[in-house]
C-alpha positions as CSV (number, residue, x, y, z in Angstrom):
1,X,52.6,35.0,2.4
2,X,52.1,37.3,5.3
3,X,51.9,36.6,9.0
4,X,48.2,37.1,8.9
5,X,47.4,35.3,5.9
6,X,49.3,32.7,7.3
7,X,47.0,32.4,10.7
8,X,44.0,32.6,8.3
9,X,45.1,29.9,6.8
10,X,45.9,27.7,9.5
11,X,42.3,28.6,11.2
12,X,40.5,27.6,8.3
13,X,42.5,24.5,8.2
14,X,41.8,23.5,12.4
15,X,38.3,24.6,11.2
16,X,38.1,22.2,8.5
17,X,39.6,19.4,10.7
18,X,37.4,20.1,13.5
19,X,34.1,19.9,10.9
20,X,35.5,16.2,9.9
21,X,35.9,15.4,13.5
22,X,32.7,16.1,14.5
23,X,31.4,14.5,11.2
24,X,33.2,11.0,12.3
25,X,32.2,11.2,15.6
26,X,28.9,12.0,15.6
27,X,27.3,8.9,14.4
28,X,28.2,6.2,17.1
29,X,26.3,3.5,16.5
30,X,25.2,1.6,12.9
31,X,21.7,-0.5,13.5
32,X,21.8,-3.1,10.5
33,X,18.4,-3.6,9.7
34,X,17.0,-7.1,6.9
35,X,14.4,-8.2,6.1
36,X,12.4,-10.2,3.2
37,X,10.3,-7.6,1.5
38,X,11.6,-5.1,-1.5
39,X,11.5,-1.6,-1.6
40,X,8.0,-1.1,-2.1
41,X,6.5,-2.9,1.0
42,X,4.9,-0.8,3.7
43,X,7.5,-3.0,5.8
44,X,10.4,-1.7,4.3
45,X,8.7,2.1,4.5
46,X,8.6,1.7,7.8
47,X,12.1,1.1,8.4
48,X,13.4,3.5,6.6
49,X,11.2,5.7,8.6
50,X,12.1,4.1,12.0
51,X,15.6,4.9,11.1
52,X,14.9,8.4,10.1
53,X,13.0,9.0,13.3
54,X,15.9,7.6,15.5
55,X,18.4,9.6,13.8
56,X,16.8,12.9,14.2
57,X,16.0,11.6,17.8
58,X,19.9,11.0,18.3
59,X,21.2,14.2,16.6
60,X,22.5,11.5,14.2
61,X,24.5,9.4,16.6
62,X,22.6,6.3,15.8
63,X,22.0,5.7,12.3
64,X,19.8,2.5,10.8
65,X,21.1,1.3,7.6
66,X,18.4,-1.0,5.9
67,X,18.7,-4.2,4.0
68,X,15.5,-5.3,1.8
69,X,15.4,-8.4,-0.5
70,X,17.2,-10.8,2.0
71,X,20.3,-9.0,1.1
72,X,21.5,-8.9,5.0
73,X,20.8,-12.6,4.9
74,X,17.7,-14.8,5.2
75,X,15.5,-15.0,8.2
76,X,16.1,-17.7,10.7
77,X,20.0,-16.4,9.8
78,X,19.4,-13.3,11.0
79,X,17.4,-14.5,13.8
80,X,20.7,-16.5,14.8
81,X,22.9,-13.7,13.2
82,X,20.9,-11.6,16.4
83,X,21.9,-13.9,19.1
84,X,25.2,-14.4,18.2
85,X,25.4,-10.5,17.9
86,X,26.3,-10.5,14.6
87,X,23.2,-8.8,13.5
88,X,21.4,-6.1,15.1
89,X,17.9,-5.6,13.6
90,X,15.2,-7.8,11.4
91,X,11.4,-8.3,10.8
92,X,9.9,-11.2,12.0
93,X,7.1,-13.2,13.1
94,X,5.9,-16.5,13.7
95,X,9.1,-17.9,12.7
96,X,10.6,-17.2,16.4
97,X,8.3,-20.1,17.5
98,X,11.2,-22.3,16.7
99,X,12.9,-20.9,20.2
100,X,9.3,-19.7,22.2
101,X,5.7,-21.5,21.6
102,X,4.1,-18.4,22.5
103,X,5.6,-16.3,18.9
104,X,3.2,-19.1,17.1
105,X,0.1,-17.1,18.2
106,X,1.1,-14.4,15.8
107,X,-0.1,-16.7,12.7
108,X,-2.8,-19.3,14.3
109,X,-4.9,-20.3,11.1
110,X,-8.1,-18.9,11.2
111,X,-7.7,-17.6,14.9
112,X,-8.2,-13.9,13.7
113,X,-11.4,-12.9,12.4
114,X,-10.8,-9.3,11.7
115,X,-8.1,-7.0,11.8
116,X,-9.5,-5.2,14.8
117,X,-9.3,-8.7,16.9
118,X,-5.7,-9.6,15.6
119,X,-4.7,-5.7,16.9
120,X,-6.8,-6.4,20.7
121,X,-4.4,-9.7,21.2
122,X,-1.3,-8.2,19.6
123,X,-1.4,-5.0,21.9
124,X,-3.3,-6.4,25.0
125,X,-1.9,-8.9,27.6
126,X,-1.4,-11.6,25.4
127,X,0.8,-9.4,23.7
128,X,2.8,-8.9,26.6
129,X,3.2,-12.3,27.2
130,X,4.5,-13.4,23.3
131,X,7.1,-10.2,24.0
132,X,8.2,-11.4,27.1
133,X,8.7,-15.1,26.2
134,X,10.6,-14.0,22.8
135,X,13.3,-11.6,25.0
136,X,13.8,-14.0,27.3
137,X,14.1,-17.6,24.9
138,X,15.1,-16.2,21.4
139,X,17.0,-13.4,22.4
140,X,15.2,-10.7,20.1
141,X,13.2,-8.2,21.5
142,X,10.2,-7.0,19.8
143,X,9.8,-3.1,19.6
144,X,7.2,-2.4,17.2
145,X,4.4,-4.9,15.4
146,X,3.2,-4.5,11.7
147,X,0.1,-6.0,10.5
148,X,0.2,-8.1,7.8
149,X,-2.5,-8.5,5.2
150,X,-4.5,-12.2,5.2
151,X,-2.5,-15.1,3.6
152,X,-3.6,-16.3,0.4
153,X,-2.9,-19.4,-1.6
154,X,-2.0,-19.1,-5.2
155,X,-1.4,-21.8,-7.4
156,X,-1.9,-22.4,-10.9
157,X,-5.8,-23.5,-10.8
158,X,-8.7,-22.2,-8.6
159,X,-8.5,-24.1,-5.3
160,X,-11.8,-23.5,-3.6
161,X,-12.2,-26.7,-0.5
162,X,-9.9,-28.3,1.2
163,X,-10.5,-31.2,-0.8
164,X,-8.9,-30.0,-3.5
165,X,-5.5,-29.3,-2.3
166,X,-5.4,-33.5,-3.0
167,X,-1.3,-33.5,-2.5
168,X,-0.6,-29.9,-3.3
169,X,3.3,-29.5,-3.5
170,X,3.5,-26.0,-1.7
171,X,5.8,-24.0,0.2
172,X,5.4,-22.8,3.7
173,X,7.9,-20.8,6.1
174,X,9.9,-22.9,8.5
175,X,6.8,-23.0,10.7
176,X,6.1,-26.1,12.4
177,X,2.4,-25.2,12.5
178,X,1.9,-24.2,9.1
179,X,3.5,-27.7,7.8
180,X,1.3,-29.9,10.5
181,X,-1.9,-27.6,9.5
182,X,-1.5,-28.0,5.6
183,X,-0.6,-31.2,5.7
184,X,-3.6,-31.9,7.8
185,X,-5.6,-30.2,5.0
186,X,-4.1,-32.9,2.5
187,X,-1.6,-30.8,0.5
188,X,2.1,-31.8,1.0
189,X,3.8,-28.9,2.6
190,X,7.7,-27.7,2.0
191,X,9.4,-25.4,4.3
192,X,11.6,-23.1,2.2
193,X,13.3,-19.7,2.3
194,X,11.3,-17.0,0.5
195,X,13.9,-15.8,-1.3
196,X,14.0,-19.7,-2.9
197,X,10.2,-19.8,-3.9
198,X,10.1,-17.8,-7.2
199,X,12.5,-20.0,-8.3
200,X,11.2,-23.2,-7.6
201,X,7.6,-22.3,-8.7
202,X,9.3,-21.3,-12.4
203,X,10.6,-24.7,-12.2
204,X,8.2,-27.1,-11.0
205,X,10.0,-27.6,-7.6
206,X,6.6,-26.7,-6.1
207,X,3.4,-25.9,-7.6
208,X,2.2,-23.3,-5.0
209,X,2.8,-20.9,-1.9
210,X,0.6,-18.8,0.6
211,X,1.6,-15.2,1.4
212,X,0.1,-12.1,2.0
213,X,-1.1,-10.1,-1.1
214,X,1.9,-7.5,-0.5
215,X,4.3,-10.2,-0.8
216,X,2.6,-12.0,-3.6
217,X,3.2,-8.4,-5.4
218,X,6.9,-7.6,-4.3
219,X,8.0,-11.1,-5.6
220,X,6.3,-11.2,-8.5
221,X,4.4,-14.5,-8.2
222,X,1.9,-13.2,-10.8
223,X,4.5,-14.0,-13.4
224,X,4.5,-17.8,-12.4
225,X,1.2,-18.2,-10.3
226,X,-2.0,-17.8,-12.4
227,X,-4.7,-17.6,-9.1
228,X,-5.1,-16.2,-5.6
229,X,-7.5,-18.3,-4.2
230,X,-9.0,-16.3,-1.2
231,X,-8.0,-18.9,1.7
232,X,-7.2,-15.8,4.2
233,X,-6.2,-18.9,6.5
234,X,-4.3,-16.1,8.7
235,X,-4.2,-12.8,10.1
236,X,-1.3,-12.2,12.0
237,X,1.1,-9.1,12.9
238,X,5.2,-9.5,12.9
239,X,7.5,-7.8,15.1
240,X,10.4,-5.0,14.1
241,X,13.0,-6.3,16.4
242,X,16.3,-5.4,18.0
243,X,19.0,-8.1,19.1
244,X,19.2,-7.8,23.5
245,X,22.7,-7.9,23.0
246,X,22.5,-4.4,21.3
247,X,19.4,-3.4,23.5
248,X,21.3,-3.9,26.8
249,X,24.3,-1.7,25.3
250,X,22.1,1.2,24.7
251,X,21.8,3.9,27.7
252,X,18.2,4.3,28.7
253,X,18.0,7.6,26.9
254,X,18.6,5.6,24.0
255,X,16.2,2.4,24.5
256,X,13.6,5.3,25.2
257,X,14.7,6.5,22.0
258,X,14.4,3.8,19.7
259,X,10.9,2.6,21.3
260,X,10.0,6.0,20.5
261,X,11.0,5.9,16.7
262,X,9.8,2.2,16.7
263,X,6.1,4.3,17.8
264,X,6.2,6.7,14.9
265,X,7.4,3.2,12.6
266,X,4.2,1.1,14.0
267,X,1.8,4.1,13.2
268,X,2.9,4.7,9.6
269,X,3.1,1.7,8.3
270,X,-0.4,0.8,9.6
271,X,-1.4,3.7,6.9
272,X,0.5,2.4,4.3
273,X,-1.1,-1.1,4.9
274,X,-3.9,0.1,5.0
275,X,-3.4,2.3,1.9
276,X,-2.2,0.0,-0.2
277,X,-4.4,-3.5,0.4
278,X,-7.2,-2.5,-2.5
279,X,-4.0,-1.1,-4.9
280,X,-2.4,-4.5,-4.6
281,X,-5.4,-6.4,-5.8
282,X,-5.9,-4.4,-8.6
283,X,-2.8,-4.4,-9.7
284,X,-2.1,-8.0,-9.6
285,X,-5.5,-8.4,-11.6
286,X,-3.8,-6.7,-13.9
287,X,-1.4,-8.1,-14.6
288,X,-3.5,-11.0,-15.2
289,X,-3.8,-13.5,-12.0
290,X,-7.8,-14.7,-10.5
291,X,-8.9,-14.4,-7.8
292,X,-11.0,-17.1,-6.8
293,X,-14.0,-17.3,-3.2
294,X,-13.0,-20.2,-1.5
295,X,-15.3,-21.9,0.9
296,X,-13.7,-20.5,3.9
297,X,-15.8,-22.4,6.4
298,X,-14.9,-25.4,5.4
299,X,-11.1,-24.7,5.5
300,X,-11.8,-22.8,8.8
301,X,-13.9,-26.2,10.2
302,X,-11.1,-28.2,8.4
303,X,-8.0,-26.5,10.5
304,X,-9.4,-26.2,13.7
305,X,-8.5,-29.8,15.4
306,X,-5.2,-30.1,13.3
307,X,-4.2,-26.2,14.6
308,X,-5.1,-26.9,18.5
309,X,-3.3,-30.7,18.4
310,X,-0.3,-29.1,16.7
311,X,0.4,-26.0,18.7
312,X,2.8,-26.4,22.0
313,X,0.4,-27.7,25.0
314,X,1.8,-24.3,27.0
315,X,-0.6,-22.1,24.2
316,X,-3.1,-24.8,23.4
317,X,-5.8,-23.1,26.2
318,X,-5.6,-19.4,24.3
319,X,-6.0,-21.1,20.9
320,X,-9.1,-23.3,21.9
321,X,-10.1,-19.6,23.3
322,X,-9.4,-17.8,20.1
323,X,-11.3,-20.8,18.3
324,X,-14.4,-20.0,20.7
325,X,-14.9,-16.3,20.3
């Protein structure tokens, strides 16, 4: 081998080296991202696409690495999973009223009328106020909201006034106003994980469950629940959040980065929602599951004293507001 080959060689070597240098070292940071949903959920779209975003805002130097299905873990364990810093990223919503009141105003039954309403609380000063108390009490800071279609009860019979719930053996989240209002309404409420409920509806454990129509799809509840009865007991938004551990590590050019790609995140999953509410009702008729008019003014009239006794006394002023307008 000649002298020149030789230095050839070497060069392309150091080049070679250099490329899988640069390779390691440019992503510096992993954002673990779970949440509840399944790949098909405008929720877990707009992850993916947050972390696309913050990528190509960070030349690749932060990367988001997504976790659907409850694979990263289940909710209130990522929540703490957050705050022990263990976890850097999840969904979540009303769920984070176990640490600040103010997070139960996301889901208030019947408080939200229209999706336009829900969107003037979640963006305006109220807003602000939910955010703030969340940072500072649970730790998680909110950087992005998604709206969430109305939640529905399906069971395996049409459901259509609050008298007929009669002892309904349901599940709710671990959401101390969900279990005081349902209970209120006369069915007998369970708090259980979501990724427990298909399960224990094939099995008797419970006979029902309230969700959104998106979730109702993504689990698969039409193959064990026979009827959505049109409750639409909440609107509500939930947060994409970031642990403040791993916010108050990131430079300012990178918060302003990722509120940026949380932005873009916000924005298209709104069109997916929005996109995909009428396909999900179809589909789910297809495949066989009723959906029944309930006698929403009677629910509504129903929840109203039970929802204002049971929130903290802190929010109680804004939900008699929000019962007013």
């Amino acid at each position: 081998m000649t002298f020149k080959t030789t230095m050839k060689t070497l060069a392309a070597g150091l080049a070679f080296s250099a490329m899988m240098i640069g390779i390691g070292s440019a992503q510096e940071l992993t954002l673990k991202l779970g949440h509840l949903a399944n790949e098909q959920n405008s929720w877990h779209k707009a992850s993916v696409k947050f972390g696309e975003e913050l990528s190509a805002l960070t030349d690749g130097r932060i990367a988001v690495e997504v976790f659907p299905n409850d694979s990263l873990g289940r909710e209130m364990d990522l929540i703490n999973g957050m705050q022990l810093g263990t976890v850097e990223m999840t969904i979540t919503g009303e769920s984070l009223q176990n640490w600040a009141p103010m997070a139960a105003l996301l889901a208030v039954p019947y408080a939200y009328q229209s999706l336009e309403q829900m969107d003037e609380i979640a963006s305006g000063e109220i807003g602000d106020q939910i955010e703030a108390q969340v940072i500072e009490q649970a730790q998680v800071r909110p950087i992005a909201y998604f709206a969430r279609g109305p939640r529905n009860l399906t069971a395996n019979r049409a459901i259509t006034t609050p008298e007929e719930l009669d002892g309904l053996r349901m599940r709710v989240p671990n959401v101390p106003l969900f279990v005081d209002t349902w209970s209120a309404l006369g069915a007998a409420p369970t708090p259980m994980a979501f990724s427990e409920v298909f399960t224990s509806l094939q099995n008797g454990t419970i006979d029902a469950q309230e969700n959104p129509l998106a979730l109702i799809q993504s689990a698969s509840f039409n193959e064990v629940q026979t009827h959505v009865n049109l409750t639409e007991h909440v609107r509500s938004w939930i947060y994409l959040t970031i642990s403040e551990q791993v916010w108050n590590q990131l430079s300012e050019e990178d918060q302003g980065h990722v509120m940026t790609a949380a932005a873009a995140a916000q924005e298209f999953e709104r069109e997916q929602f929005l996109a995909d509410e009428q396909a999900i009702r179809e589909d789910l008729e297809a495949k066989g599951m009723t959906f029944t008019e309930v006698d929403t003014a009677a629910f509504a009239e129903a929840a109203r004293e039970p929802v204002i006794n049971s929130v903290d006394e802190s929010i109680r002023p804004i939900v008699e507001d929000l019962f007013a307008r």
